[in-house]
N, C-alpha and C positions, 0 to 999 in steps of 0.2 A: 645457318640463318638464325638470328636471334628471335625470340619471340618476346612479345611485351605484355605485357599481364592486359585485361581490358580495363580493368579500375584503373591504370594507368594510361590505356590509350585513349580512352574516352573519358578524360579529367575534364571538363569543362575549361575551354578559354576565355569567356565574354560572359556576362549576366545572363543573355537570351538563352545561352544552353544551361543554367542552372533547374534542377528541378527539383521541385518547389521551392519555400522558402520565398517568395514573393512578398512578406511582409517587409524582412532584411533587404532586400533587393530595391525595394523602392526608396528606403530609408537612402542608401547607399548611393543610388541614382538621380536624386536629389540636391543629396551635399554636392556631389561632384558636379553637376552641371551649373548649380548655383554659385561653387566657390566656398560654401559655407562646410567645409572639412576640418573636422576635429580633428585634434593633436593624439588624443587614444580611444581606440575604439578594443571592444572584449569583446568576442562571438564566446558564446555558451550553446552546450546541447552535446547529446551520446556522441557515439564515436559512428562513423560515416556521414553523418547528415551536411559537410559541407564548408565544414569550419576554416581549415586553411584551404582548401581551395576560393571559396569567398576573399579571406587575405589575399592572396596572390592576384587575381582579379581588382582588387581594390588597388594593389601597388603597384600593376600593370596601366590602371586607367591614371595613376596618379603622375607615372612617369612617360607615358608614350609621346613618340616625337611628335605627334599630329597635335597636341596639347591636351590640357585637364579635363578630359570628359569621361561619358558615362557609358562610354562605345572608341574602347582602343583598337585602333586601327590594323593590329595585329600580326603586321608584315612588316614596320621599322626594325630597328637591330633590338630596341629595350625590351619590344612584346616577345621577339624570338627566343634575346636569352633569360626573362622570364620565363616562359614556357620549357625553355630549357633547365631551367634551374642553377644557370650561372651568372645572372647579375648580379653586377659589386654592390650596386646600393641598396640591397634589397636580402638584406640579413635576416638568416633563419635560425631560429634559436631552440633547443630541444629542454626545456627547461628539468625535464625528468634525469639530464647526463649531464646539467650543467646548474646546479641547482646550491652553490656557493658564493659568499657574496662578493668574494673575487670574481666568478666569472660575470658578478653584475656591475662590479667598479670598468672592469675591462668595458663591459659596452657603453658604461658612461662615458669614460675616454676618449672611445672611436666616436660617440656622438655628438663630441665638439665640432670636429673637423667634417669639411661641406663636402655632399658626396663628390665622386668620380665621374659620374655619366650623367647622370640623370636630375631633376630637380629636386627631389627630394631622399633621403637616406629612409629608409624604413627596418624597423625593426619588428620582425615578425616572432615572438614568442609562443610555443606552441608548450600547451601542458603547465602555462603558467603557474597555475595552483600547486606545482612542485617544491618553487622555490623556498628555501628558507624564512624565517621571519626576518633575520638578519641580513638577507637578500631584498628581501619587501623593503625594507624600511630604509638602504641604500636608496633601493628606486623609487622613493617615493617624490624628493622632490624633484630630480626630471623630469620623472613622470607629469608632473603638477604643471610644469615649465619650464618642456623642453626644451632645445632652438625652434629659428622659423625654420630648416629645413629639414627637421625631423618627424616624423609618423610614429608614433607605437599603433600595433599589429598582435590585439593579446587572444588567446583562446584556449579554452580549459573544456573540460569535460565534467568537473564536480569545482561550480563556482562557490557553494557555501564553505568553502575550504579559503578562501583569497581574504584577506583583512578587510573593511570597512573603507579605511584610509586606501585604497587602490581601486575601490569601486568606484566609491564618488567622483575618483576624476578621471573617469571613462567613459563612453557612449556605451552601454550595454545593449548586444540585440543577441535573443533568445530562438537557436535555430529549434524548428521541432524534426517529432520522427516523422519521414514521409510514411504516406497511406498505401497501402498494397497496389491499389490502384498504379499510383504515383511511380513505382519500384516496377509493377510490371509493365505497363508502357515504355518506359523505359528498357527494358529488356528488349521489348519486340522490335524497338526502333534499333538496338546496337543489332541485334541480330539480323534483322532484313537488309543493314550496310555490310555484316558480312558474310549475307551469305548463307543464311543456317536454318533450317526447317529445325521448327520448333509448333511443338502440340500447345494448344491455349490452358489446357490442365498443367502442364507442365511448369508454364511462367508462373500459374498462380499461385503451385508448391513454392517454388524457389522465392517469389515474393511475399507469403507467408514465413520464410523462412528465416528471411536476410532481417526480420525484427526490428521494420524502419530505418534499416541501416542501407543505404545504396553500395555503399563501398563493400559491404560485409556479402549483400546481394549480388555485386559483380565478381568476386572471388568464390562461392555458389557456384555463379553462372559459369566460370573459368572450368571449374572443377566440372558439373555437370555433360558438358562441350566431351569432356576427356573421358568421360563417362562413358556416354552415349557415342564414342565414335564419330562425333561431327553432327549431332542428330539430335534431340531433346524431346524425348515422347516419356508421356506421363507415367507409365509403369517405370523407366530406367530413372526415373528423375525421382521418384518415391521409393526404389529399391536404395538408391544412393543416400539420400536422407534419412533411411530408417523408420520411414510412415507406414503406415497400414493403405487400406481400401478406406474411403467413406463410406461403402455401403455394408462392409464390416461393423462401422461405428453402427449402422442406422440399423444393423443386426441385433447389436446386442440390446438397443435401446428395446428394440419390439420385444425379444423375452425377460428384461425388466417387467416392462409395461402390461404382458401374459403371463408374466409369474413363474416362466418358464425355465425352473433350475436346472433341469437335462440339458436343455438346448443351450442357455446361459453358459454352463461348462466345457460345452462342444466347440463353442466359440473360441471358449480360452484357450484350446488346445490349437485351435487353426490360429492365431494370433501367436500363439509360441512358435510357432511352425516360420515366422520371420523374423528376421534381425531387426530387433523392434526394440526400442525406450517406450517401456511398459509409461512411463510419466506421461510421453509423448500422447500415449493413448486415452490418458484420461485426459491429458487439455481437449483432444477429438471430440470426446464426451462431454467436457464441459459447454466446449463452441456448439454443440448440438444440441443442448439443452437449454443454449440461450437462443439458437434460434426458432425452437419448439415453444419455450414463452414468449417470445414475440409475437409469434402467429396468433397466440392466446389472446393477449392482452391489446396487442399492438396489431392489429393484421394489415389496418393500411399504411404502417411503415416501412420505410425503403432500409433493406440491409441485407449482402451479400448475403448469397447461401453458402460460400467457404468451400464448395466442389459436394455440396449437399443436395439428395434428390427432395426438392419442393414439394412434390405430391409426396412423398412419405413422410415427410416433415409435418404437413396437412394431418396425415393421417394420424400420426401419434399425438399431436397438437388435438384433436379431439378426442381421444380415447385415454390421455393420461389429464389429471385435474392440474390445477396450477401450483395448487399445494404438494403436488407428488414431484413436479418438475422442481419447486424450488429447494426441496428436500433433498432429490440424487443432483441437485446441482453442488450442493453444499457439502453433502458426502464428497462427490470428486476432488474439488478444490481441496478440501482435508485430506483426501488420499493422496494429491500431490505430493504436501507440507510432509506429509509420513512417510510416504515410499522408500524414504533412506532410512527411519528405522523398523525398518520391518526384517526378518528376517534373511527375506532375500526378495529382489524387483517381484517374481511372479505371486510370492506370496503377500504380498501387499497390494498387488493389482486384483489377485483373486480375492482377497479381502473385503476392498472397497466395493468391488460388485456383490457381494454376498450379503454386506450392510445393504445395499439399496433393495437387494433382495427382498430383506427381512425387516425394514420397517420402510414404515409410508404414514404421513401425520392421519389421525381417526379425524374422519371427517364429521363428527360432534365435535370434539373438543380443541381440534387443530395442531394436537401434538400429536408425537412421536407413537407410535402403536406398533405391535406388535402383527408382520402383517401374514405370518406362517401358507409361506408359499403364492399368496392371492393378496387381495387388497383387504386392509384395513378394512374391519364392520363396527359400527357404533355401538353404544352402550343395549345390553340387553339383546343383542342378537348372536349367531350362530357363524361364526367364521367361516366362506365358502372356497375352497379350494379350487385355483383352477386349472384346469386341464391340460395337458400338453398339447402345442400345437391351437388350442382351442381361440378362439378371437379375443383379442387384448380388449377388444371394448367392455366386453363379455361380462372380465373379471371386474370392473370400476363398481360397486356399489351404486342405486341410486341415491339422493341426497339425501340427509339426515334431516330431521325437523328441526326448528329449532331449538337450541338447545337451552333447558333448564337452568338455571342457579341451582350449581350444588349446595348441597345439604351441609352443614359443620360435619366437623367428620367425628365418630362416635369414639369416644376417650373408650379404655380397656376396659373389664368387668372388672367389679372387687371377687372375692371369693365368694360371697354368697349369691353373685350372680348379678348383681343391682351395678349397674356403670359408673365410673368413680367420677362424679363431675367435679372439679375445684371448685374449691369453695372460695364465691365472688368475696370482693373487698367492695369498705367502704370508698365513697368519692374523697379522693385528698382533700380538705378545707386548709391544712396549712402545708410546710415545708417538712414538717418529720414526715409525714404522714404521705406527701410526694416520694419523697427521698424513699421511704419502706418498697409503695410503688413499683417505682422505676422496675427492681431487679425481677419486677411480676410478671411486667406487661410483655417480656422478649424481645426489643426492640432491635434495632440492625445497629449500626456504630453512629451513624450520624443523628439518627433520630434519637440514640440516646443521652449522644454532645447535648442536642438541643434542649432533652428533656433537664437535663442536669445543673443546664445554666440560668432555668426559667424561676420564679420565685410565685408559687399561690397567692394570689390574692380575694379568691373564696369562691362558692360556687350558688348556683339556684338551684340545685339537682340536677339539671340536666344539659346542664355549660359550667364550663370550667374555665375561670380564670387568671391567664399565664400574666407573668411579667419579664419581658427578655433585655437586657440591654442593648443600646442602638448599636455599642464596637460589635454586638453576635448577632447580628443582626441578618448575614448573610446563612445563618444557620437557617433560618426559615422559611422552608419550600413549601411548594403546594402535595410533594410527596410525602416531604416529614408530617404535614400537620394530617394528613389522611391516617398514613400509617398509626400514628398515637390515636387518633379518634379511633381505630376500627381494633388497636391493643388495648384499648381503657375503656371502651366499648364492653369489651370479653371480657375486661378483669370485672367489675361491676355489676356485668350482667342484666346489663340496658344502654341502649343506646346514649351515646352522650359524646357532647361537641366541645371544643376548644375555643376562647376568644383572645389573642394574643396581643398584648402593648405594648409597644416599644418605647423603653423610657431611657433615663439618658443612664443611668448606673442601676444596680441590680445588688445588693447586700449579699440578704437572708437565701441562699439557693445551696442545692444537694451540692454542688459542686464546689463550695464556700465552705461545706461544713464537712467536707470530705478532705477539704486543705487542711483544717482546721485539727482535724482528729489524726490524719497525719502528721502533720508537727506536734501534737504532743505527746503520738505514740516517739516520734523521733527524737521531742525533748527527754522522755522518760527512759528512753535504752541508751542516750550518753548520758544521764545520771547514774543509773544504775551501773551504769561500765565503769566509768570514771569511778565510785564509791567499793567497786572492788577492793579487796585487800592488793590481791596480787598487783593489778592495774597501779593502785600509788603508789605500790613498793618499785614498781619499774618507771614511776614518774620519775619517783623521788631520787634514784639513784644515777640515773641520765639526765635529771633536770628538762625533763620533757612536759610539754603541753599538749593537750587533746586537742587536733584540729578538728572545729566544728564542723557538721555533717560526716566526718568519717564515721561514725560508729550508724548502724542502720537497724530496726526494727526486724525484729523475725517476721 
């Protein structure tokens, strides 16, 4: 006795069994009962969400004997050998094994001639984005205007790959991924038709798993089924996937959160102790630390707990800050990106917990600190270690005052002990005197575009007046002009502000006179070269000329 995969036996026949995708659906259900049916339609979206089976449903409602509606009747011969997969008018095309523009003049051909059965010919291209360009541009004017009784039927999985000229003349609808919700319902409905005790943790693994994907979800489930002996309980259905425990994740989170290296390590090793994707474990930790700031921030918002215990989620949600969460949140997500280069999975999993370990932002200054076994303590205090085992509230610091404006930070000593301060500069009044400037004040790259292109037009002591032209105009941010105030500030050593004009051209600027001194360093090394001996003894004897700008300035 054959068996039939279930992504296949439970393909949807009609709209009403499609799940989700309700946007598409109505679009779809509309044309048809209206009459108003475009000539090309493109489903876009990953792989499972529904793409050709939506076509087939669409070519089915377009040819069933009962006529053109939005609900084919199912039981004529067209819906059967649709569903069967052998109607003559209703050409399936794999654009990935046929992706030549022969194989695209061939269906222009067949789609002169009026179909065989049914009323209309459709042509179903799956993976369209395959095709050649020299394929594309065959099908374009078909495409454009094709007969009255032809349909194009297009769908791709990466539509920013398909030319311009093929979109425009198609109805584009965008399937998404369905929600876990979505995938597991579904599950529970195939399986209570055939038959199969199944655990509610169970469905929710395997609908996490399928990644929006139904199709990828019912092949899962197929596998699962064979797993479990005809049976789906959540330990066989997590040993099968390679997951851990949740309450493992919400383990390790608590001796992060207690500072607890012992216990932290002890984990690691019971976590080795399964066939486990170390990666796996930290997306675990990621999902758990976004639902621990949610509770923070967000507490009356609705968002699954992922097979997460709520009351412990509560409780780390008050005993770690927000800043500590968004910190090992960020750590994880980088332990992912790394995990392959590390030197081997465990040691890049033991890594990433070892950083969250060992910093936590200083709740004065909101960075990174240094947080040796316990939490971060602020400026001027005494770092507390804490205890093993001991209550994770325990270890949180309570909050820091507000924090001070630091101090400039104190330049080296000279030798005789006195601090070496730089010695301030005058306020530029003209363009040399900017230009010396600039290389003072340390500026980042764009601030010092902007400085370069500006032209002095003089100061009162305590404003400084730019002149920029209107083409650099975009040069002028609210960041750029801070930054030179708070660098020309320090050079000076007083406070002092910028007032910028923007005028239509700009002469006299560092940037003018740096062109300027370049060309004539540039004119002066092809004189000089050129005026060599050797140089015109090898002019003169090839009849050769200097081409201008080759020769270059040390």
């Amino acid at each position: 006795m054959s068996y039939l995969a279930l992504a296949r036996k439970w393909r949807p026949r009609t709209f009403n069994e499609l799940v989700g995708q309700e946007h598409v659906v109505k679009a779809l259900r509309n044309a048809l009962d209206t009459g108003r049916v475009h000539h090309a339609f493109l489903f876009t979206g990953t792989r499972g969400v529904g793409k050709t089976t939506i076509a087939r449903i669409f070519a089915k409602s377009l040819n069933c004997e009962s006529g053109v509606s939005s609900e084919p009747c199912g039981q004529c011969t067209v819906c059967l050998e649709v569903d069967a997969g052998r109607f003559v008018d209703l050409i399936e095309i794999d654009a990935a094994s046929h992706t030549g523009v022969d194989d695209v003049r061939e269906l222009i051909d067949s789609a002169q001639y009026a179909p065989s059965r049914g009323r209309y010919k459709v042509f179903l291209i799956d993976e369209v984005h395959m095709l050649s360009k020299n394929a594309f541009n065959a099908l374009l004017k078909t495409l454009e205007e094709p007969p009255e009784h032809v349909r194009f039927l297009l769908a791709t999985t990466d539509p920013q790959k398909l030319p311009v000229t093929v979109l425009s003349r198609c109805l584009q609808f965008s399937l998404r991924r369905l929600r876990e919700d979505e995938i597991a319902g579904q599950f529970d409905h195939i399986l209570k038709a055939e038959g199969i005790e199944a655990e509610p943790g169970a469905l929710t693994l395997l609908a996490q798993a399928a990644d929006g994907s139904l199709r990828d979800g019912l092949s899962l489930l197929d596998q699962a089924i064979a797993h479990g002996g005809g049976r789906l309980s959540e330990a066989e259905v997590r040993a099968m996937l390679g997951t851990i425990d949740q309450d493992i994740v919400l383990r390790l989170l608590q001796s992060l959160a207690g500072g607890d290296a012992a216990g932290l390590y002890a984990l690691v090793e019971e976590v080795a102790g399964y066939v486990v994707d170390y990666g796996s474990v930290l997306s675990d930790l990621a999902v758990a630390l976004h639902r621990v700031q949610v509770l923070q921030l967000l507490p009356t918002a609705q968002s699954g707990s992922q097979g997460l215990d709520t009351g412990r989620l509560q409780a780390l949600a008050e005993c770690l800050s927000p800043e500590d969460v968004q910190l090992y949140y960020q750590i994880v997500t980088q332990g992912v990106r790394d995990l392959p280069l590390a030197p081997s999975p465990r040691i890049g999993f033991e890594m990433c917990l070892l950083r969250m370990l060992a910093f936590r932002p200083d709740p004065a200054t909101g960075q990174a600190a240094r947080a040796e076994g316990a939490a971060a303590t602020g400026p001027g205090s005494t770092p507390r270690a804490a205890a093993p085992g001991a209550n994770p509230a325990a270890s949180i610091p309570p909050p820091a005052p507000p924090a001070v404006p630091a101090a400039a930070p104190v330049p080296a000593a000279r030798a005789g002990g006195a601090p070496a301060l730089p010695d301030p500069i005058e306020l530029p009044g003209d363009t040399g005197a900017w230009m010396a400037a600039i290389p003072k004040m340390g500026l980042r790259a764009s601030s010092r575009q902007f400085a370069e292109n500006c032209k002095v037009l003089g100061h009162d002591g305590q404003t400084l007046r730019l002149a920029l032209p209107r083409a650099l105009e975009v040069l002028y941010t609210q960041a750029v002009r801070k930054e030179i105030e708070q660098a020309l500030s320090a050079a000076v050593a007083r406070p002092v502000r910028i007032a910028v004009e923007i005028v239509a051209e700009v002469e006299d600027t560092p940037a003018h006179r740096q062109a300027r001194q370049q060309q004539e360093r540039q004119d002066q090394a092809s004189r000089d070269f050129a005026a060599h001996p050797g140089v015109q003894a090898a002019m003169a004897a090839f009849d050769a000329d200097l081409v201008p700008g080759s020769v270059r300035p040390q």
